[in-house]
FIVO-389556 format. One line per 10 residues: number of its first residue (from 1); their letters; for each residue x, y, z of C-alpha. Coordinates in steps of 0.5 Angstrom, whole numbers, plus 2048, in hexadecimal, padded with zeros to 3 digits. Layout:
<atoms>
NUM> A> X Y Z ~ ...;
</atoms>
This chain:
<atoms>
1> XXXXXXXXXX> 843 7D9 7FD ~ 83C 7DD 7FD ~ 836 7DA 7FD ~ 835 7DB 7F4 ~ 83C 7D7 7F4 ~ 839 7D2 7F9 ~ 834 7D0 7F4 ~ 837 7D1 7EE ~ 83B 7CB 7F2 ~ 834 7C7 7F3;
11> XXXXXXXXXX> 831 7C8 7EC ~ 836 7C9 7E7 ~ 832 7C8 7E1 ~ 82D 7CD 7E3 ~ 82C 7D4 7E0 ~ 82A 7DA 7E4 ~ 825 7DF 7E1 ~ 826 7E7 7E2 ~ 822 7E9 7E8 ~ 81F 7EF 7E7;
21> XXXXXXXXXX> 820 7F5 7ED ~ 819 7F5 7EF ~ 81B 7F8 7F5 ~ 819 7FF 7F3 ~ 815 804 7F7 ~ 80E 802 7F9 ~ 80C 80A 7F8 ~ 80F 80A 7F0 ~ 80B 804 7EF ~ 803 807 7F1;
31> XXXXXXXXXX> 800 80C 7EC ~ 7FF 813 7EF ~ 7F8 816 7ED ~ 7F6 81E 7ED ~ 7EF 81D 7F1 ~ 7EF 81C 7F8 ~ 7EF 816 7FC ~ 7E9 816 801 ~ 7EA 815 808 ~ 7E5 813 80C;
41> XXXXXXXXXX> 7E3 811 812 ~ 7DC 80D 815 ~ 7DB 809 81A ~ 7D8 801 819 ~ 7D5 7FE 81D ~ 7D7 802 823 ~ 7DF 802 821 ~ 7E2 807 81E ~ 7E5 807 817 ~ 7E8 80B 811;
51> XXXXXXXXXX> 7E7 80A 80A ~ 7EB 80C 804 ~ 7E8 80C 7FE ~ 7E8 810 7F7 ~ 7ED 80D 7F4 ~ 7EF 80C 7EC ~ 7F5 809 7EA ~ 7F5 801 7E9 ~ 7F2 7FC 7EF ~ 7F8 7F8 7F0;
61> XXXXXXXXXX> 7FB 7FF 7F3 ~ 7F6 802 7F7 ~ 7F6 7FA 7FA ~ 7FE 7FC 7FB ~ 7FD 802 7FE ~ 7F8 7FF 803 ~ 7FD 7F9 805 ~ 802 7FF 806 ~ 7FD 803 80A ~ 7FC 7FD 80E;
71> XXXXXXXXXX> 804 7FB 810 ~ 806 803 811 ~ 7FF 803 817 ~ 7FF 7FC 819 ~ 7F8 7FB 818 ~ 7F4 7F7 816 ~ 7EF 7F9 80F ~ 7EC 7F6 809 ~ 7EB 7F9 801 ~ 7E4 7F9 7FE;
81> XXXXXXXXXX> 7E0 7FC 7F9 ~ 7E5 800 7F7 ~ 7E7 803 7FE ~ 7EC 802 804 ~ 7E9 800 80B ~ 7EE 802 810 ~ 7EC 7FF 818 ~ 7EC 806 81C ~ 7EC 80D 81C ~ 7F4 80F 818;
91> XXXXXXXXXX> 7F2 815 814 ~ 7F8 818 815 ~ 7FC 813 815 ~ 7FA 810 80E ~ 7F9 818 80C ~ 800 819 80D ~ 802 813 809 ~ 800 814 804 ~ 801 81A 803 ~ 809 818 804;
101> XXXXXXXXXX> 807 813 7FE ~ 806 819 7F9 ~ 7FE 818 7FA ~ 7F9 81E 7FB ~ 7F4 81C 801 ~ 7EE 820 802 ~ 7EA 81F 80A ~ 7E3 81D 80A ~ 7DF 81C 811 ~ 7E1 820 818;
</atoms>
């Protein structure tokens, strides 16, 4: 007995909504551009930090590329004004991601 047949059991007068797959890729889900997305480096405060700007599609994925790029380098990093702030100095890392999603990424700054 699985576990649809367990709760089908629990709750009989129950009906089960369709559930959407929702699983798709997060690379088909962002919209690509034809411009070239900055990299940049800076440093504030005396730390090093790389800057990710020139973005044109809808906020809510440039948010989820952050996200994305955060988990994949396991550093810390925030979304303002329109800009991905990453802590440290991953250039080419990040430039390799990207370039592996299907964007265009032009180098800026040493």
């Amino acid at each position: 007995m699985d576990l649809q047949d367990q709760l089908k059991n629990l709750f009989p007068e129950h009906v089960p909504e369709d559930i959407e797959d929702t699983s798709e890729n997060s690379e088909n889900s962002i919209w690509l551009q034809d411009d070239p997305i900055i990299c940049k480096y800076e440093k504030r405060k005396g730390k090093p930090i790389t800057i990710l700007e020139g973005y044109t599609g809808a906020t809510e994925d440039f948010k989820q590329l952050a996200k994305e790029l955060k988990q994949q380098l396991s550093v810390g990093g925030s979304y303002k004004d329109d800009k991905i702030i990453i802590q440290g100095d991953y250039r080419d890392k990040i430039m390799a991601i990207l370039k592996d999603k299907g964007f265009n990424v032009k180098r800026v700054g040493g």
